[in-house]
C-alpha positions in Angstrom: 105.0 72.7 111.8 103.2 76.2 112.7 100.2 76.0 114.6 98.2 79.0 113.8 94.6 80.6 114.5 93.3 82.6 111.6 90.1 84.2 112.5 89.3 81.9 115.5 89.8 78.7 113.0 93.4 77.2 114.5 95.3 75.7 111.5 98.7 73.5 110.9 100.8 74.8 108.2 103.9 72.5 107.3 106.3 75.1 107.0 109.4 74.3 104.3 112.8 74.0 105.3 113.5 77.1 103.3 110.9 79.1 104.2 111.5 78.6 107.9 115.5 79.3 107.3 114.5 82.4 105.6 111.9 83.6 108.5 114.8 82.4 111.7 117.2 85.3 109.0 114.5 88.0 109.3 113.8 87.1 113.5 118.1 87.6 113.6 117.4 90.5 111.9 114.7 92.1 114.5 111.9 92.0 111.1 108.7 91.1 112.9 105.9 92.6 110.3 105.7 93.6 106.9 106.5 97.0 106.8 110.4 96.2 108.2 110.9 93.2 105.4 113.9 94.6 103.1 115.5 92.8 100.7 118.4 95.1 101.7 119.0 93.0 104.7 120.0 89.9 102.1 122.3 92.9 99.8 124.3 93.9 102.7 124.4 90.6 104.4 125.7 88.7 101.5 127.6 91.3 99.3 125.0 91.9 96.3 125.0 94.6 94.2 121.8 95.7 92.4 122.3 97.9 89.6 119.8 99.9 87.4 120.0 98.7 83.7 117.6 98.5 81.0 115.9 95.0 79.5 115.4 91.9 81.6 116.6 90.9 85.2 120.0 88.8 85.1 122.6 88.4 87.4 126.0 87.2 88.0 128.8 86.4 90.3 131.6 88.8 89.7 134.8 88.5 91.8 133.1 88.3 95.7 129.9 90.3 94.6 126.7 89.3 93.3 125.0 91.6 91.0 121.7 92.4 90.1 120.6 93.9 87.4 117.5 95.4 87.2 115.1 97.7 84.5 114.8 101.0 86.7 111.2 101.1 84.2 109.4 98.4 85.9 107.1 98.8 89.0 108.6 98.6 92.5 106.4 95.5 93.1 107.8 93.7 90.1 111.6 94.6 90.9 111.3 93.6 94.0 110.1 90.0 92.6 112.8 90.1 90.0 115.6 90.7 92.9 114.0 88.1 95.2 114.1 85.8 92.8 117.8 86.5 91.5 118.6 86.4 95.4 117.4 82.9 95.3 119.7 81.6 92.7 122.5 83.2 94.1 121.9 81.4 97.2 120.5 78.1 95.9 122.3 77.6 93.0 126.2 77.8 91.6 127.0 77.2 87.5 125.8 78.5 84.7 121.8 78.2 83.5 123.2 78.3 79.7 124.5 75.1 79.5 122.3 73.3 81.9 119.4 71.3 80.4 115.8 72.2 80.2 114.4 70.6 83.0 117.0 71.1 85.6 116.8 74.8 84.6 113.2 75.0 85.1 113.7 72.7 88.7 116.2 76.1 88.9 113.8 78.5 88.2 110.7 77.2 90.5 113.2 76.9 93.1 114.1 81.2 92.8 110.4 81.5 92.4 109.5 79.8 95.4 112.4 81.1 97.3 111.3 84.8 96.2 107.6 84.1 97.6 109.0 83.2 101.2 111.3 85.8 101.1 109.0 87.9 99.8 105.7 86.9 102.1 107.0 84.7 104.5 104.5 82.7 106.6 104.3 84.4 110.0 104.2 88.1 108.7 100.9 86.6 106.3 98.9 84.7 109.2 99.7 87.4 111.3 98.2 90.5 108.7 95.0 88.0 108.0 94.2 89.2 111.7 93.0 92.9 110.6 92.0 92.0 106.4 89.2 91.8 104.3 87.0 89.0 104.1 86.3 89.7 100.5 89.1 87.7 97.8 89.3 90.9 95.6 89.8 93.5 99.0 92.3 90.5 100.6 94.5 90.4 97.2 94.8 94.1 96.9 95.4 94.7 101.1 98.2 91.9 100.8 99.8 93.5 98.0 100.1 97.2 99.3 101.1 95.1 102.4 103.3 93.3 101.4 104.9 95.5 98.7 104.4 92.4 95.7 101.9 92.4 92.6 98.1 91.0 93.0 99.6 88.0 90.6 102.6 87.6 93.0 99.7 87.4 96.2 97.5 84.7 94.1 100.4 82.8 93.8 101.5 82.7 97.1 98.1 82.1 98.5 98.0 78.6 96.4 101.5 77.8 97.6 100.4 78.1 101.2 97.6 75.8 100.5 99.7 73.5 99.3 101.3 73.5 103.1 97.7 73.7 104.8 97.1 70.1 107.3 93.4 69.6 106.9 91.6 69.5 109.8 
């Protein structure tokens, strides 16, 4: 558990066993706010390739590299979702979606999105910029995202899974 004070309000956030791996990489990796978080660090660390290539993201394990291919055409914010997410299954899952059923495919796919959203905004780096943003919803959504490098939908999101985590005082 994180205790943390957010505008002189001190909160408990029950912080998943992922997310807090995922935050203990980027403290190894000297990344202490949001302007230093690279998904580079997870390329370099873990041999994955990303390569430029037209249509959606996909990925696969080829000889000891991962790669990642990604449409150079979308926005930064949403490639950096789409590798995020294809870093997650790389590191959470092995096999082949294709075969798998629906429902453990989809358990797949929340897992990457999940993963992506820690990886992406992890918890510390978030109540840490709430210090110095808005008050307003609208101008907090848009500060986080230009933050944080991630699309206003990819902010929304992750603000409802933190809630999820949120004690209740």
């Amino acid at each position: 558990m994180a205790y943390i004070t957010v505008q002189e309000r001190q909160i408990i956030y029950q912080v998943p066993q992922l997310e807090s791996r995922i935050v203990q990489f980027y403290q190894s990796k000297k990344v202490f706010t949001p302007s230093e978080l690279s998904l580079r660090l997870f390329n370099s660390e873990l041999n994955i390739l990303v390569t430029h290539s037209a249509g959606p993201a996909r990925s696969a394990k080829i000889y000891d590299t991962y790669e990642i291919w990604i449409d150079p055409d979308y926005p930064l914010e949403e490639r950096r979702v789409e590798i995020a997410h294809e870093i997650g299954h790389f590191l959470l899952h092995s096999g082949q979606q294709l075969w798998m059923p629906d429902d453990w495919r989809l358990k797949q796919e929340c897992q990457a999105n999940r993963f992506s959203m820690y990886a992406l905004m992890p918890y510390d780096l978030i109540f840490g910029a709430l210090e110095h943003a808005p008050d307003s919803e609208y101008a907090l959504i848009s500060y986080m995202s230009d933050l944080f490098r991630v699309p206003t939908w990819f902010v929304k999101n992750r603000f409802a899974d933190l809630e999820e985590y949120v004690v209740k005082l």
